[in-house]
C-alpha positions, -999 to 999 in steps of 0.1 A, spaced: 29 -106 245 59 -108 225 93 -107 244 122 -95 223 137 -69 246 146 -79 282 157 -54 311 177 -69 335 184 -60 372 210 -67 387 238 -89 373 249 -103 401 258 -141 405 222 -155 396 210 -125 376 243 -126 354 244 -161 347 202 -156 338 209 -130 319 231 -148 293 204 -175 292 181 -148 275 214 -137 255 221 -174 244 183 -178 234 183 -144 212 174 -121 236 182 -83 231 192 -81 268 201 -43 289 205 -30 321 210 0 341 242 5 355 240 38 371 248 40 408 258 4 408 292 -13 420 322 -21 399 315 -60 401 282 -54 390 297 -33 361 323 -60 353 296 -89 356 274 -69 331 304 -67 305 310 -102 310 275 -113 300 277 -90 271 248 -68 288 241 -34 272 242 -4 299 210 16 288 222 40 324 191 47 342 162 26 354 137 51 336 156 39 305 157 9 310 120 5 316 113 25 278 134 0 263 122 -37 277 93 -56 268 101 -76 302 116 -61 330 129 -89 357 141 -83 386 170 -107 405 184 -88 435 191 -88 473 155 -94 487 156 -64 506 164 -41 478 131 -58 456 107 -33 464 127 2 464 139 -12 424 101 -17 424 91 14 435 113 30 413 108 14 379 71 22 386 76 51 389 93 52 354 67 33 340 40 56 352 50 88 329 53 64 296 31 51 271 48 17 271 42 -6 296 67 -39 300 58 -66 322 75 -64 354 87 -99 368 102 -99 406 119 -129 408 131 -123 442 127 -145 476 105 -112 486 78 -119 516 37 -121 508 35 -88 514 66 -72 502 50 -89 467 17 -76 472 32 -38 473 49 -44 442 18 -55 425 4 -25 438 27 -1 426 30 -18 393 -5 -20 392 -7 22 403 18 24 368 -6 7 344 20 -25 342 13 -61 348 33 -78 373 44 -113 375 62 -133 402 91 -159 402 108 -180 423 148 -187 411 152 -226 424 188 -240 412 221 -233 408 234 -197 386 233 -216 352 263 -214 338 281 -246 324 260 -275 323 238 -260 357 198 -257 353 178 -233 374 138 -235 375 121 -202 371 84 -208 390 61 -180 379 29 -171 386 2 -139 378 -24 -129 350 -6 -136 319 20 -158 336 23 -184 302 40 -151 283 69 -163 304 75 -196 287 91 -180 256 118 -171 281 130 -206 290 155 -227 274 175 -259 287 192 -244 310 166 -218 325 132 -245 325 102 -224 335 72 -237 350 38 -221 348 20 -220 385 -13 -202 373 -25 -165 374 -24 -157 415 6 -143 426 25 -156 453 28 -195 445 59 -191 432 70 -180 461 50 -206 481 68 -226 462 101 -218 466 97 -215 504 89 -251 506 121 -263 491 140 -234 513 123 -251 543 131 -288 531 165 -287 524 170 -264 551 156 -281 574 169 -319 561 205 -299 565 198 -290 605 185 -325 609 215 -337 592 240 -315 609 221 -321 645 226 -360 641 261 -354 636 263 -330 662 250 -356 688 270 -386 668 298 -362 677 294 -363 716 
């Protein structure tokens, strides 16, 4: 697969910053801006993003459609852009990128699947990169090597292999490391304290 057009939801801090990553590489880059806040509008101007309006839109327009959101909004953008997908002859690639749960994945995959679209999942590790900050995009799912053409030196993607849900795996191992090296820390000073 061959990604020139990328829909993007939802510029926020990481998904903005991502976003002009695919800009900076060449990217035709759009999202849908309708029913969405003010900052998210702003953000999407900043990046230089192209409001397409709806998700349905959206969705006619990508060749990849990634998704970097609140967690708990993952699977009702899901839901909806398969729904989208289902009543069109072209199918993008749907990418949550999202720290969703095993099986908060497995119902996207199912409703993607339901819409005749392939669904790949990634796991955002890193700073928003912006300036001279890197994030690593972990992806995994059948057909997950279409996503190297995506990366650049700022946004360094790393192929897991085609079953979905190691990125995740992935990215809940360094959550639970630095998390928990940052309670260990903060306990020692804790009892240092007293």
């Amino acid at each position: 697969m061959k990604v020139e057009r990328i829909g993007f939801m939802t510029p926020g801090d990481m998904g903005q910053a991502v976003a002009m990553q695919h800009r900076k590489k060449g990217f035709a880059v759009s999202t849908a801006l309708d029913k969405r806040s003010e900052r998210s509008r702003k953000m999407a101007a900043e990046a230089g993003l192209t409001d397409v309006g709806s998700i349905a839109k959206l969705v006619a327009e990508s060749d990849l459609v990634m998704s970097v959101m609140n967690p708990g909004a993952a699977l009702e953008f899901a839901r909806e852009a398969a729904e989208a997908i289902k009543g069109q002859s072209h199918k993008p690639v749907f990418i949550d990128c999202n720290a969703v749960a095993p099986d908060t994945m497995r119902e996207i995959e199912a409703a993607m699947k339901a819409a005749g679209a392939r669904c790949l999942h990634g796991g955002l590790i890193g700073p928003p990169p912006r300036g001279s900050a890197k994030v690593h995009l972990y992806v995994a799912g059948p057909g997950a090597d279409d996503m190297a053409q995506v990366g650049n030196e700022q946004l360094l993607v790393h192929v897991m292999g085609e079953r979905l849900g190691d990125a995740s795996a992935i990215k809940m191992c360094y959550s639970a490391f630095n998390k928990g090296t940052q309670g260990l820390v903060l306990e020692g000073l804790v009892a240092g304290q007293r």
